[in-house]
N, C-alpha and C positions, 0 to 999 in steps of 0.2 A: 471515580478516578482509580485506574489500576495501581494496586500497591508494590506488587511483586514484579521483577523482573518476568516471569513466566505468564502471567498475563497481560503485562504487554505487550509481549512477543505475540500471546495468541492472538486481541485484540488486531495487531499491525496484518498478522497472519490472516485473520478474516476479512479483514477491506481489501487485501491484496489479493484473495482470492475471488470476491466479490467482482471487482475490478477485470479480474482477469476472465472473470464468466463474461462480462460484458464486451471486451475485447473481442474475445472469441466470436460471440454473437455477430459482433460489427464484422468483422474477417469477413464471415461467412452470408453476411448480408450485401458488402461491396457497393455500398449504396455514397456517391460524392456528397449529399446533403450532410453526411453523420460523420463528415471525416474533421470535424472542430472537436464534436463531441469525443471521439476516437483520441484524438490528438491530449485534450484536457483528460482524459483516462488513464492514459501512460504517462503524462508528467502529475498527476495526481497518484499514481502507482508507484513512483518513483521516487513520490517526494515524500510517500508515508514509509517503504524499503531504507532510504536514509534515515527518516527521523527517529526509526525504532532504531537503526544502529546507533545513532548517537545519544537516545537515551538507554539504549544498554550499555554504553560505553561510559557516562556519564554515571552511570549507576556502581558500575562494578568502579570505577574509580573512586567513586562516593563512598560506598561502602568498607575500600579496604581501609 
């Protein structure tokens, strides 16, 4: 489990990139069968982009 604000961030940083290689993949693929999967990519992107803001937020409040 990440301890540090800055490895979370990376951690959020790496799925969301991970994510986004996928993305890209799907774009360029255009294919109607993948567009659920496509679909659960960006709200799985989206929903880890908030959760690290609100555990940074939660954090830096924590801490002061």
């Amino acid at each position: 489990m990440p301890k540090t604000i800055a490895e979370i961030i990376n951690t959020g940083a790496e799925i969301s990139l991970s994510n986004t290689k996928y993305l890209t993949r799907e774009k360029l693929k255009r294919k109607d069968d993948n567009k659920i999967k496509t679909i659960v990519a960006y709200v799985f992107t989206l929903f880890e982009v908030i959760s690290v803001f609100i555990i940074v937020l939660f954090l830096l409040v924590y801490d002061s």
